[in-house]
C-alpha positions as CSV (number, residue, x, y, z in Angstrom):
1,X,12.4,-15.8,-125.8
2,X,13.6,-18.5,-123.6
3,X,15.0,-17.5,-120.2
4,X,16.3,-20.8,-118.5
5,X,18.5,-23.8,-119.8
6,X,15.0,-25.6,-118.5
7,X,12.8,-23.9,-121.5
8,X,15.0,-24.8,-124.3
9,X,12.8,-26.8,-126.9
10,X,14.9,-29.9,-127.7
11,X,12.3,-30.9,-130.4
12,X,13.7,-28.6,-133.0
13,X,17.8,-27.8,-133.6
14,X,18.8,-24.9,-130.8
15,X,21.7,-22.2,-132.2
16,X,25.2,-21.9,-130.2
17,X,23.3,-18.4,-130.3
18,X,20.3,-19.6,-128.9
19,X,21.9,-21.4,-126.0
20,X,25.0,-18.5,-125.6
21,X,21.4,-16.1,-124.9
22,X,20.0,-18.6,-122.5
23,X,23.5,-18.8,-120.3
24,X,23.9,-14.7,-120.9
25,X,20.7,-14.7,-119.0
26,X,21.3,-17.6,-116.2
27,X,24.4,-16.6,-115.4
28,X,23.1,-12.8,-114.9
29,X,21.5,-14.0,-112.2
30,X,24.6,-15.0,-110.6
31,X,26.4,-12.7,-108.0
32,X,29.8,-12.5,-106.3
33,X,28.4,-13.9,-103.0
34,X,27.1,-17.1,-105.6
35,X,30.6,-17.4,-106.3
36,X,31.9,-17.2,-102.8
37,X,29.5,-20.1,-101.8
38,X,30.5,-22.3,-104.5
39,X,34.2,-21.6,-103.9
40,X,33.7,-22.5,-100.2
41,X,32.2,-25.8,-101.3
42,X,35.2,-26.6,-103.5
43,X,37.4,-25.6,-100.4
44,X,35.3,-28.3,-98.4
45,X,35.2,-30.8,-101.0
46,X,39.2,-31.1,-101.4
47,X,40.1,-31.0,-97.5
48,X,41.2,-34.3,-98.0
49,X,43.5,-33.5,-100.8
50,X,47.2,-33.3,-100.2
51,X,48.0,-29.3,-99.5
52,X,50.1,-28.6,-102.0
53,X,47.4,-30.0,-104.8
54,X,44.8,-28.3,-102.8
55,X,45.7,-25.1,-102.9
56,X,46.1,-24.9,-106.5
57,X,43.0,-27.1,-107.2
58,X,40.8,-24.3,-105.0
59,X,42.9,-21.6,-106.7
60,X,42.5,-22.7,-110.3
61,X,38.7,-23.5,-109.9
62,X,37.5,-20.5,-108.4
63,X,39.5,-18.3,-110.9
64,X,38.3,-20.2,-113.6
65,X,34.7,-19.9,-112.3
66,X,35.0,-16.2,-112.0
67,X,36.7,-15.6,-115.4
68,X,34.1,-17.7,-117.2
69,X,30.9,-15.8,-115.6
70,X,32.7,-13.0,-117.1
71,X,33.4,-14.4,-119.9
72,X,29.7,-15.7,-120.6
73,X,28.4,-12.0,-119.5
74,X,30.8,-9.9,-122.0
75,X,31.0,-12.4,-124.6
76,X,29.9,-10.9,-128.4
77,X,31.0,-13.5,-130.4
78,X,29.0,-15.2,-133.1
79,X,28.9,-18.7,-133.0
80,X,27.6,-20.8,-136.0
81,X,26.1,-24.1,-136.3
82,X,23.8,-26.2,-134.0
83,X,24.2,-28.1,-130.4
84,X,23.8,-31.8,-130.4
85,X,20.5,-31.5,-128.2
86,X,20.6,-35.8,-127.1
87,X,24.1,-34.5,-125.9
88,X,23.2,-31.5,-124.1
89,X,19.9,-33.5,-122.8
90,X,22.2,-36.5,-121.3
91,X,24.7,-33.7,-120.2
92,X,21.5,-32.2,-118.4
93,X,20.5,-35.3,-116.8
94,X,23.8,-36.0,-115.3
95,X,24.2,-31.9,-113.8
96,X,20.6,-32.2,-112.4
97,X,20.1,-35.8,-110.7
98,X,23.6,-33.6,-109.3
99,X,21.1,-30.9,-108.1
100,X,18.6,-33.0,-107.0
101,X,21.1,-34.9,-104.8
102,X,22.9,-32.1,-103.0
103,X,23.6,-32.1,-99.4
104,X,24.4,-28.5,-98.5
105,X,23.7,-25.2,-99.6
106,X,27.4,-24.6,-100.7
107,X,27.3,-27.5,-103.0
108,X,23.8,-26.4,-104.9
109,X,25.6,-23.2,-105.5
110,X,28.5,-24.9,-107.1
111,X,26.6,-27.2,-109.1
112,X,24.6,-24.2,-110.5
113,X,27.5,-22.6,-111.1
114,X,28.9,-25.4,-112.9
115,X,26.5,-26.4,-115.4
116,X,26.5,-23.0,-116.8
117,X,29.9,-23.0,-117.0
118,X,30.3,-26.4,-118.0
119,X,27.5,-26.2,-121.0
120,X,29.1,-23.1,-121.6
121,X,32.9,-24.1,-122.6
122,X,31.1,-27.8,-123.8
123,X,28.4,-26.7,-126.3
124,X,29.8,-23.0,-127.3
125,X,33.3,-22.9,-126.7
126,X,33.8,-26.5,-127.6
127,X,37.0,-26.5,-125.3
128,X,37.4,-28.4,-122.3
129,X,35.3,-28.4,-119.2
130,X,38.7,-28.3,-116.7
131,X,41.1,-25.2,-117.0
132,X,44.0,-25.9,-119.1
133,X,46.2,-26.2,-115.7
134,X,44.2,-28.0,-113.5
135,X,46.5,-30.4,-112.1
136,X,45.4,-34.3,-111.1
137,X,46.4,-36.8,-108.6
138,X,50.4,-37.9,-109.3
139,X,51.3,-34.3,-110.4
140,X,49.5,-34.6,-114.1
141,X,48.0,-31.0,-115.9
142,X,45.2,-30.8,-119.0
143,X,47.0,-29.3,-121.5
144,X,46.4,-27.8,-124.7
145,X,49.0,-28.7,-127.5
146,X,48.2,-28.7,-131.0
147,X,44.9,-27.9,-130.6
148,X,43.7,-30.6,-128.7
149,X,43.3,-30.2,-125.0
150,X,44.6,-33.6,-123.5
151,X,43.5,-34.7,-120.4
152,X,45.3,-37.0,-118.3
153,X,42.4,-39.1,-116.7
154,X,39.8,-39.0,-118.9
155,X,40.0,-42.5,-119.6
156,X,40.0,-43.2,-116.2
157,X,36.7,-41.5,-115.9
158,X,34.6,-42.3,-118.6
159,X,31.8,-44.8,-116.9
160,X,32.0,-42.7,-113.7
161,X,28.5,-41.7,-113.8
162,X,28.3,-38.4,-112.2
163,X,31.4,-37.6,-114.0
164,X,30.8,-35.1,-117.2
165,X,34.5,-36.9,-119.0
166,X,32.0,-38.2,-121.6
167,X,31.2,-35.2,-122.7
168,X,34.2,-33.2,-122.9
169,X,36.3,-33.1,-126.0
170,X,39.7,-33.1,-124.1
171,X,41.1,-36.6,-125.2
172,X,43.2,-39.1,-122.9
173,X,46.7,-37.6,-122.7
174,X,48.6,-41.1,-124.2
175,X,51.6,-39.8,-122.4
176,X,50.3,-40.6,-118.8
């Protein structure tokens, strides 16, 4: 059985299952102190944020990080149907040319973090890779109404290339 996102074999169809198996097992590997490292890379990368918006982005991204992990771990769900596997090999690309070019330690541990996560709410929860909550420069949220999660710079971030937007199945909130 496949242990690692890494081993997945992208020449035949791979199961929600299949994959859900393969994160089960990553993020088992993942620890409290993981988490802690990550969360004080996020708290490094937005020092330049405006306080207010800072606090609640750190907030809101380590909570959602820990909540997921535990999520991933107890979740029993069966999920059917098949991954796009060109989608979840682009969306690999992207989250590892990440890897490859982090500068500290803090960071590798978020960006480890983050593509389980992010595979995980992408490719088996189909929902959207921010927290419904996360708040945005100029005071905007992702929201969820009417079963669509509506982000309100997606748009705005579709050809950034280190940016996962193309991936994520939140659509532009037209209201911003």
């Amino acid at each position: 059985m496949v242990e690692t996102i890494e081993e997945l074999d992208f020449s035949s169809k791979i199961s929600k299952m299949e994959l859900l198996h393969v994160l089960k097992k990553e993020a088992s590997t993942i620890h409290m102190h993981d988490i802690m490292l990550a969360s004080s890379y996020i708290q490094e990368d937005a020092k330049y944020m405006q306080a207010g918006y800072r606090e609640e982005f750190v907030e809101t991204f380590t909570k959602a990080f820990i909540t997921r992990f535990k999520d991933i771990r107890e979740d029993k769900k069966e999920y059917k149907g098949f991954i796009d596997n060109s989608n979840l090999q682009e969306f690999l690309k992207v989250l590892n040319k990440q890897i490859e070019e982090s500068k500290i330690r803090q960071e590798l541990y978020f960006l480890r973090l983050a593509k389980i996560v992010s595979i995980y709410t992408t490719f088996i929860l189909e929902a959207s890779i921010h927290p419904v909550g996360t708040s945005f420069p100029g005071g905007f949220k992702l929201k969820y109404e009417n079963g669509e999660y509506l982000c309100p710079v997606k748009d705005k971030q579709l050809d950034t290339p280190g940016a996962l937007c193309r991936f994520c199945v939140s659509k532009q909130d037209k209201s911003v």
